[in-house]
N, C-alpha and C positions, 0 to 999 in steps of 0.2 A: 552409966556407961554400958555400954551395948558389949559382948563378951566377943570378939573376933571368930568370923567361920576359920576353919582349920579341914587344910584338905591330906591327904595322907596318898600319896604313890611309892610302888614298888618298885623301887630304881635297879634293883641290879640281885644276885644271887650269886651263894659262896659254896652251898654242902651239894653234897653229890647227889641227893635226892630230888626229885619234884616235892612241889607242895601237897599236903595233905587236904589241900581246903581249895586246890586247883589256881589257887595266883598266881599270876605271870608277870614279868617285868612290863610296867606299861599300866599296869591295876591301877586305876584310882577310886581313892571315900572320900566321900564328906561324914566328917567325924556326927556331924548330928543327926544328918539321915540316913548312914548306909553302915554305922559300925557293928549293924547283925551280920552284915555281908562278910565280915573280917575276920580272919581266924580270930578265936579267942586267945591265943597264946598272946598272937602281934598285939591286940587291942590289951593287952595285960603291961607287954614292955609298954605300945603307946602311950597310953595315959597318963602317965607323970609328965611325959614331954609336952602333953596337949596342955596341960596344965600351968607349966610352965612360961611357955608361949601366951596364951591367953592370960597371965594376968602380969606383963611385963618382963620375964625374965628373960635372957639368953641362957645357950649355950655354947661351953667353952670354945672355941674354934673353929665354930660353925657361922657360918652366915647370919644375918639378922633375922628373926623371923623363919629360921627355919630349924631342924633337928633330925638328925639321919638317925636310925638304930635300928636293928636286927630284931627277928624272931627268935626264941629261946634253944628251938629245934635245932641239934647240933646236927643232924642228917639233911635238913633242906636251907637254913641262914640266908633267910630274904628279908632282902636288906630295903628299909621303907625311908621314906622324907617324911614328914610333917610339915607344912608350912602354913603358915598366915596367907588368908587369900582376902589379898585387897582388890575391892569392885571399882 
């Protein structure tokens, strides 16, 4: 079984800051080719989700295949999707 591409955008933004790593609502990654491009913070919360996603799990509330969560950063809270990208 082939492990699901997972692409990751920046949907929206909460702290009063800009980003430190310059992402802007509208950013997208491909988790396997571009998560140097990613703050390391976001790429610290994503990982659990990516993981979850690809090996069958949901989460609670969220759509199928997909997983919203924040950067850690109380000053800038840019807020990311994960999803399952079906070809």
């Amino acid at each position: 079984m082939t492990r699901p591409k997972i692409k990751l955008t920046l949907i929206d933004k909460k702290g009063p800051c800009g980003c430190h790593r310059g992402h802007r609502i509208g950013d997208t990654f491909d988790y396997d080719t571009e998560r140097g491009k990613l703050c390391p913070m976001a790429m610290h919360v994503a990982f659990p989700y990516v993981d979850i996603l690809r090996y069958g799990g949901a989460i609670p509330g969220q759509p199928e295949g997909t997983a919203v969560f924040c950067c850690p950063d109380a000053d800038v809270i840019n807020v990311f999707k994960a999803e399952i990208v079906t070809e």
